[in-house]
C-alpha positions in Angstrom: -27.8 98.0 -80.3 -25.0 95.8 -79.7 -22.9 96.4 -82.6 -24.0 100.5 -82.7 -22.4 100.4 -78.9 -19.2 98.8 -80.1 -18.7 101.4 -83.2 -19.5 104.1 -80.8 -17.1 103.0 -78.4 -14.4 102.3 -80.6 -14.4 105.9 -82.2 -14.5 107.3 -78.6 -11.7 105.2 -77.5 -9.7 107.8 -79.9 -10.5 110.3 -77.7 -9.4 108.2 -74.5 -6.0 107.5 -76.3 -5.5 110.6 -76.8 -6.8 112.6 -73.1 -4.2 109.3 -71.8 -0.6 111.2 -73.4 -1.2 114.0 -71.0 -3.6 112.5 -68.5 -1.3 109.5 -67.5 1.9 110.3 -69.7 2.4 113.7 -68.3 0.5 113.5 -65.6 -1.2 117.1 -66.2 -5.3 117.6 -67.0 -5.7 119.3 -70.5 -9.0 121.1 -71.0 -8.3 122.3 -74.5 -9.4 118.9 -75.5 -13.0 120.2 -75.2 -11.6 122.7 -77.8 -9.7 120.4 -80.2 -12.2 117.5 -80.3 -15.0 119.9 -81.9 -12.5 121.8 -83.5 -11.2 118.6 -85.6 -15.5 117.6 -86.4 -15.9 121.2 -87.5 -12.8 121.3 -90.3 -13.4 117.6 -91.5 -17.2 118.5 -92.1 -16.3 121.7 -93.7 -13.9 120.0 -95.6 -16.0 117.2 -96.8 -19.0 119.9 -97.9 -16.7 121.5 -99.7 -15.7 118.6 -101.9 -12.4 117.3 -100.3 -11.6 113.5 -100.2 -12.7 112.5 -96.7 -9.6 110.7 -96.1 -8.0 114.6 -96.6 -10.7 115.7 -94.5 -10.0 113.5 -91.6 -5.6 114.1 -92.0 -6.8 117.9 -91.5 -9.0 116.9 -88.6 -5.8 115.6 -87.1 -3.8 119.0 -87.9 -6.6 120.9 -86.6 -6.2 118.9 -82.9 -2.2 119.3 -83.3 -2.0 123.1 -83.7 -4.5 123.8 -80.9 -2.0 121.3 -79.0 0.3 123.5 -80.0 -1.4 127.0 -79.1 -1.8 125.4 -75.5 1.8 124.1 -75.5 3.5 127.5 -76.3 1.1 129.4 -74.0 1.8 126.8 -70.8 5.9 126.2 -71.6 7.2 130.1 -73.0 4.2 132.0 -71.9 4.5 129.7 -68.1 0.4 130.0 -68.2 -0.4 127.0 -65.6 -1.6 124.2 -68.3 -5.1 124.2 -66.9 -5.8 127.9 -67.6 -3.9 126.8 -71.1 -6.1 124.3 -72.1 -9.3 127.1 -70.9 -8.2 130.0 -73.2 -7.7 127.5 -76.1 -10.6 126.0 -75.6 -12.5 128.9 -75.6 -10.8 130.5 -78.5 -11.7 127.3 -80.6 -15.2 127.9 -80.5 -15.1 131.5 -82.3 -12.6 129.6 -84.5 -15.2 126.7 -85.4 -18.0 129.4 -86.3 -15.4 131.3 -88.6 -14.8 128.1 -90.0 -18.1 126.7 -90.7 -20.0 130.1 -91.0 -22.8 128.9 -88.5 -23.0 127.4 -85.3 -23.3 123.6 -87.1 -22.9 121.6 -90.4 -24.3 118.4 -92.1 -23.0 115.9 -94.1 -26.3 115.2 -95.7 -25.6 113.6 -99.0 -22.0 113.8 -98.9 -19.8 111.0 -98.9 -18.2 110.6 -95.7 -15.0 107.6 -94.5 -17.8 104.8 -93.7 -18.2 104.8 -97.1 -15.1 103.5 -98.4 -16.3 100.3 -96.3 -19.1 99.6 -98.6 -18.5 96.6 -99.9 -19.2 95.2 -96.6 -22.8 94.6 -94.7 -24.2 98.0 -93.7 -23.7 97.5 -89.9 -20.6 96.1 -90.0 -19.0 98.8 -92.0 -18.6 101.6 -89.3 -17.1 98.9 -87.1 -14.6 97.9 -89.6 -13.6 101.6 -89.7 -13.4 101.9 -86.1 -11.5 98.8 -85.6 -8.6 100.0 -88.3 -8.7 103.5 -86.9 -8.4 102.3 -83.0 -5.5 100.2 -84.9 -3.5 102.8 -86.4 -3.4 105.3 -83.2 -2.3 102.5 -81.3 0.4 101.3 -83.6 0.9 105.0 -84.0 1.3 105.6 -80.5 3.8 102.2 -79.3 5.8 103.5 -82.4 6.2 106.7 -80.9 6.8 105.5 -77.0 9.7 103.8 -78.0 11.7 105.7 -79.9 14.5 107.4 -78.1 12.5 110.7 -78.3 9.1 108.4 -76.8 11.4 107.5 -74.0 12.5 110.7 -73.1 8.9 111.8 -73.6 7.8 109.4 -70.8 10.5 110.4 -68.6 9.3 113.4 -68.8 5.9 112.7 -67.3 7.3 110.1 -65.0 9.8 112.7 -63.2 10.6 115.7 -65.1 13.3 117.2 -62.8 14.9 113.6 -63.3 14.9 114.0 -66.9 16.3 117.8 -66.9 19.0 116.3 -65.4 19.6 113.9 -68.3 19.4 116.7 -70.2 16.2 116.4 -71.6 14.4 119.6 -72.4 11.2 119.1 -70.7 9.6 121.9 -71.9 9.6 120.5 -75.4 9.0 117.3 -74.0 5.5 118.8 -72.6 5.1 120.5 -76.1 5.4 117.5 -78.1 2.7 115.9 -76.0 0.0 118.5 -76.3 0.2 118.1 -80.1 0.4 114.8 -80.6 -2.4 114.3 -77.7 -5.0 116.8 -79.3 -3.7 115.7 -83.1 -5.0 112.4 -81.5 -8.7 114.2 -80.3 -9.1 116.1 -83.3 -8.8 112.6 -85.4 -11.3 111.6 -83.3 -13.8 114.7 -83.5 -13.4 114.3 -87.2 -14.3 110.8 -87.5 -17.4 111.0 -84.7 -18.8 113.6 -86.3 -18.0 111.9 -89.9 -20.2 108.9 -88.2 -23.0 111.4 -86.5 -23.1 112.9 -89.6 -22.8 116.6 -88.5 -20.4 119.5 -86.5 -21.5 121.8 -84.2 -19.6 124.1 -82.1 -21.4 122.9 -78.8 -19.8 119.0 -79.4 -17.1 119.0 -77.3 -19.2 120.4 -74.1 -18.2 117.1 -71.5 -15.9 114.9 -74.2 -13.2 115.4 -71.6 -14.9 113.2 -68.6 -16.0 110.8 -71.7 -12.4 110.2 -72.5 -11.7 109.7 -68.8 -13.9 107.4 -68.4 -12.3 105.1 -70.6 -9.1 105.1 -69.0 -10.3 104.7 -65.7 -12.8 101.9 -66.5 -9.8 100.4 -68.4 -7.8 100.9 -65.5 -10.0 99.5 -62.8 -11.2 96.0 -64.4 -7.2 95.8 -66.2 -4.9 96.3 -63.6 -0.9 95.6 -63.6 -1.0 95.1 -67.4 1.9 96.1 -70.0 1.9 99.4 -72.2 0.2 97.8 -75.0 -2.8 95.9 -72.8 -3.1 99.4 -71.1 -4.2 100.7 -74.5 -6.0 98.1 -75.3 -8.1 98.3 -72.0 -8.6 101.8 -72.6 -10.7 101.0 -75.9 -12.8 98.0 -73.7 -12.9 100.6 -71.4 -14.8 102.9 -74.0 -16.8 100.3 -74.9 -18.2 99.1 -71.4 -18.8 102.7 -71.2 -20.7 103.5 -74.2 -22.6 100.4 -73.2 -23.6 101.9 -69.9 -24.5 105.1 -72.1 -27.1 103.1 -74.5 -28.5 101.2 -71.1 -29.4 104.1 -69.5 -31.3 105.4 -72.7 -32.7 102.1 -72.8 -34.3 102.2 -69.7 -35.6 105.6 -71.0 -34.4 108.0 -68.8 -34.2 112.1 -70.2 -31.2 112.0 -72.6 -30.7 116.1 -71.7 -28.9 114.5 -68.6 -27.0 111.8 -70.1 -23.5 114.5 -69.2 -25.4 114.5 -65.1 -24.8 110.5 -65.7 -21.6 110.4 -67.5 -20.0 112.3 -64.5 -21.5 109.7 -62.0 -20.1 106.8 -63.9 -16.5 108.5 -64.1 -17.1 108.9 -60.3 -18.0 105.6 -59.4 -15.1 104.5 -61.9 -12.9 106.7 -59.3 -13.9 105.9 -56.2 -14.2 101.8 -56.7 -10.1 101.0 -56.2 -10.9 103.3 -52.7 -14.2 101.4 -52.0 -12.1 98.0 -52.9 -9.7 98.4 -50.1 -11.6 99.3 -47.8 -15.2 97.3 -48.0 -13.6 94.0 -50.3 -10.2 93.2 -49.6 -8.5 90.5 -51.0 -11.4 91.0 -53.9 -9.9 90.3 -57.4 -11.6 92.7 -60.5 -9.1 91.1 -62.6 -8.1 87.7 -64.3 -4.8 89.5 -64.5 -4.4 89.0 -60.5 -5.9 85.9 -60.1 
């Protein structure tokens, strides 16, 4: 259980790197993410049952996420659609997409040889772990690379105070743009390698990924406060993790799995409301060894 919670929440913390470009970076929600986390299971599966190199598969996965960024970009920055209602029509569009891609509402990987695989040398259940590990690696290396490049800084300005940065003469708009691409390139990497390790796509997958992937930050956020760009990454994948763990202890104690998306809302609401409930019931309490 212990070690199935830790792959889980490893390939989820994709997800929460991801949702964090535009959640924290640019400071705007982005609902196509329910679109291009699906959308990036549905073209790797394809892919794979159609005899491409998983490792192709899961690149696509990432392209898929990125041009849906892209669709959502173009419609919120030239079409000036507000980036909620964006991320809805994209979203919604990516599900006829994913049934014209995979012919039916849902694939298997039965038989077919998916990314885990190329890990076989090592003990069956450490495997996915060793995948998730190197994946979570390379988005975060990925990611700090970006950030501070002169184009990464000007992409944080952007979110931090976008009027500030027009006046630097930073063109915002493609600022934003950049973000939704790489930020659901980042999802659809992740859609493609959860569904590689479910072993199957299906159009409904992304129902909810969105409060998943917040979840993460915010547990990541509220246990690892004050912390530096890199440690706030790195919380966000313990965050994940103590998440997922949740997840597995409340299907432990065998409650109705058909509401586990009732109690991943409640956790990301508890998750909210605890810094509130900390100043006013616990002052002067300490969550973190970072403050003490």
């Amino acid at each position: 259980m212990i070690l199935s919670t830790i792959n889980q929440g490893l390939l989820w913390a994709i997800l929460g790197l991801g949702v964090y470009l535009t959640f924290r970076v640019l400071n705007f929600p982005d609902m196509t993410t329910e679109g291009s986390f699906p959308l990036g299971g549905a073209v790797a599966v394809t892919l794979i049952t159609h005899g491409f190199s998983p490792i192709l598969a899961t690149i696509a996965a990432f392209g898929a996420g990125c041009l849906a960024g892209l669709v959502t970009g173009l419609l919120y920055t030239k079409g000036k659609i507000p980036t909620l209602l964006a991320g809805i029509l994209v979203m919604t569009s990516c599900n006829s997409i994913m049934l014209m891609i995979m012919g039916r509402a849902n694939m298997g990987l039965l038989n077919n040889k998916r990314l885990q695989d190329y890990f076989s040398f090592l003990p069956s259940d450490i495997a996915p772990i060793a995948l998730g590990v190197l994946a979570v690696a390379i988005v975060i290396a990925a990611m700090m690379y970006f950030l501070n490049t002169n184009l990464g800084q000007a992409f944080v300005a952007t979110g931090d105070n976008d009027d500030m940065a027009r006046s630097f003469g930073i063109n915002t708009d493609n600022m934003e743009l950049l973000g939704l691409i790489i930020s659901n390139g980042i999802i659809g990497l992740a859609g493609g390698l959860i569904s590689q390790s479910d072993g199957y796509a299906d159009v409904n997958k992304g129902v909810g990924v969105i409060v998943i992937g917040l979840a993460s930050i915010i547990i990541g956020e509220v246990f690892f406060a004050n912390v530096t760009f890199l440690e706030r990454l790195i919380a966000i994948v313990i965050g994940s993790i103590f998440y997922q763990g949740l997840i597995m202890l409340i299907i432990r104690l065998g409650f109705n799995t058909n509401y586990l998306k009732l109690f991943s809302a409640i956790i990301l609401a508890i998750c909210l409301m605890i810094p509130t409930l900390k100043e006013k019931f616990f002052k002067g309490v300490k969550l973190n060894a970072s403050n003490r």
